[in-house]
C-alpha positions as CSV (number, residue, x, y, z in Angstrom):
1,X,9.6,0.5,0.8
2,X,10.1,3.6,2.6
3,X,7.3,5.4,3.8
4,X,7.8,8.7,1.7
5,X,8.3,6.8,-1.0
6,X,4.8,5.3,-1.1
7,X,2.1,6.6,-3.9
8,X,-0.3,7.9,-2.3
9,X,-3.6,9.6,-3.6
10,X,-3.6,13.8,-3.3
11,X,-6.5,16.6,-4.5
12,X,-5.1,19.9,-6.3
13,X,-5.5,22.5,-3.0
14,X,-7.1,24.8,-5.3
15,X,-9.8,22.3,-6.2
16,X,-10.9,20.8,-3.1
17,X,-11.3,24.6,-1.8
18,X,-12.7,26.2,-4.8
19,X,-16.0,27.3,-3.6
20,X,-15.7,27.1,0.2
21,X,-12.6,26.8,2.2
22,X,-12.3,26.1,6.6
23,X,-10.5,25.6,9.1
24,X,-11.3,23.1,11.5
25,X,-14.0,20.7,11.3
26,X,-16.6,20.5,8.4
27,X,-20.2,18.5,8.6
28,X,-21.1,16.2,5.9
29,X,-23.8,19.1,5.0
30,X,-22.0,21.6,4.7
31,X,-19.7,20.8,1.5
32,X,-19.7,17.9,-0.9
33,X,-16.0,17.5,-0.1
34,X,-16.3,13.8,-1.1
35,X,-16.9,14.4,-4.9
36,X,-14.2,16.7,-4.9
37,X,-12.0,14.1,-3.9
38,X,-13.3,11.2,-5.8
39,X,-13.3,13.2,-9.4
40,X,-10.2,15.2,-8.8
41,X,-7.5,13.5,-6.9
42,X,-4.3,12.1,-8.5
43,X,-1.6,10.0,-6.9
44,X,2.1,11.5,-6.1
45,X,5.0,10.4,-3.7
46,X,4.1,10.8,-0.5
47,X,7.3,12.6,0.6
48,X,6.5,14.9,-2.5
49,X,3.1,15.5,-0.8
50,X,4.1,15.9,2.2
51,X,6.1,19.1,1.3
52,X,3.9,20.5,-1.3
53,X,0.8,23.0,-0.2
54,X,-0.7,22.7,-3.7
55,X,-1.9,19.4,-2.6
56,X,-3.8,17.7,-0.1
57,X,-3.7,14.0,1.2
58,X,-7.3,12.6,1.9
59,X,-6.9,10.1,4.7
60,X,-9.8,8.3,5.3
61,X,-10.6,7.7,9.8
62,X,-12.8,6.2,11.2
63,X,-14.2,5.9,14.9
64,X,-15.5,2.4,15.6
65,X,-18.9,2.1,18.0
66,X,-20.2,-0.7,19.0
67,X,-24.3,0.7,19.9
68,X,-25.3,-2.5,21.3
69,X,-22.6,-2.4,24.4
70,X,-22.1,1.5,24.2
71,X,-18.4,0.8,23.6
72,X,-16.0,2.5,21.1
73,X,-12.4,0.9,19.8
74,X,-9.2,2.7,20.9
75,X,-5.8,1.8,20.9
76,X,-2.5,2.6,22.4
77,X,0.4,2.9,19.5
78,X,3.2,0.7,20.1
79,X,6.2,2.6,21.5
80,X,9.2,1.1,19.3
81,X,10.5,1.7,16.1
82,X,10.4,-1.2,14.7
83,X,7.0,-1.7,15.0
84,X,5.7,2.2,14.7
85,X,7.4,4.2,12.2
86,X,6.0,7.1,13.1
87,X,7.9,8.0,15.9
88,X,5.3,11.4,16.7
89,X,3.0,8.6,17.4
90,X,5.2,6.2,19.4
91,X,2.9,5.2,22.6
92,X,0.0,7.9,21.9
93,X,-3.7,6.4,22.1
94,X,-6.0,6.6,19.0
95,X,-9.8,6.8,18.9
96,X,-9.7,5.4,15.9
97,X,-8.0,4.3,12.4
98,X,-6.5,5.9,9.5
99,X,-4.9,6.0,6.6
100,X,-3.4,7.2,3.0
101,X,-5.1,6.2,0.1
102,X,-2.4,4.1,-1.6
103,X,-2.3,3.6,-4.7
104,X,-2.9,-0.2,-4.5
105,X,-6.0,1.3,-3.5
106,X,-6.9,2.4,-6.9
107,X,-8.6,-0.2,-9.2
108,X,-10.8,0.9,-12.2
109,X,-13.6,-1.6,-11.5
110,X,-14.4,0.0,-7.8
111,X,-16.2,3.1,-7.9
112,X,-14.7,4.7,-4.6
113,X,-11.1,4.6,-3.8
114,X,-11.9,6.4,-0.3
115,X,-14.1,3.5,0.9
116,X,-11.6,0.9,-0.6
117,X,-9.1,2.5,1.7
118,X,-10.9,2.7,4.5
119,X,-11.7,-0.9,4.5
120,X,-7.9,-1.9,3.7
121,X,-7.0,0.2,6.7
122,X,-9.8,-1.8,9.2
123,X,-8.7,-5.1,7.6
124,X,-5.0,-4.3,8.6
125,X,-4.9,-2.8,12.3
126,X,-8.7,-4.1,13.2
127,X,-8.0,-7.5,12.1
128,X,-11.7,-7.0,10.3
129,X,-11.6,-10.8,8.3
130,X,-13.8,-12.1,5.9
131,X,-17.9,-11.2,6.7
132,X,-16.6,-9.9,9.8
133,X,-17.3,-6.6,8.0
134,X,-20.6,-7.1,6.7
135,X,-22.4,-5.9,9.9
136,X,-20.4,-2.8,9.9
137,X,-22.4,0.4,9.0
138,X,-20.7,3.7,8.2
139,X,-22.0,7.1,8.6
140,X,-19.6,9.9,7.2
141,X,-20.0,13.1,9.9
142,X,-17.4,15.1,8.0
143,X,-13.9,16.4,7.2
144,X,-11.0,17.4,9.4
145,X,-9.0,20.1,7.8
């Protein structure tokens, strides 16, 4: 399947900035961005998304630390497209790892589709396997807009 042809999950512009609205970077604190997203968003084509300014795409990153050697996880993006689509990314070095929320994400039984998505996304470029995961602890610092 093509890329932009992917569901993916999107929140109505107008809702996620209703009451407070920046530019930049936002603290945890400041806005509770997250249940915005969780009891407003809807799934669209991504190329549909990608066009349209009524909507925003929540793409869960996250930035891996390892306290006990003082390390953190990066990677350098492969350079070819056959195995990077993206080809504004071909050879750049991430800090950490992304993703849409796809809509095999979305599963009535699990409370929050952002953390489900996150966890795919660690699974999949991470290689995070079985309880590998179960010592990881996440701490949300904000949102990127």
């Amino acid at each position: 399947m093509k890329k932009e042809d992917m569901v993916i999950m999107v929140v109505p512009t107008k809702k996620l900035f209703e009451k407070y609205h920046f530019n930049g970077f936002s603290h945890i604190n400041d806005h509770d961005y997250h249940s915005i997203m969780l009891e407003n968003h809807e799934f669209m084509r991504r190329g549909n998304a990608e066009v349209d300014e009524n909507y925003r795409q929540p793409i869960p990153y996250v930035i891996l630390h390892n306290p006990n050697t003082k390390k953190f996880f990066a990677f350098q993006r492969a350079s070819d497209i056959k195995h990077a689509h993206e080809q504004r990314l071909h050879g750049k070095w991430s800090f950490g790892v992304g993703g849409h929320v796809d809509l095999q994400d979305k599963d009535d039984v699990k409370v929050n589709v952002l953390h489900d998505a996150m966890m795919r996304e660690l699974v999949e470029e991470v290689d995070l396997v079985g309880d590998s995961h179960s010592n990881v602890k996440f701490e949300t610092l904000g949102f990127i807009n």
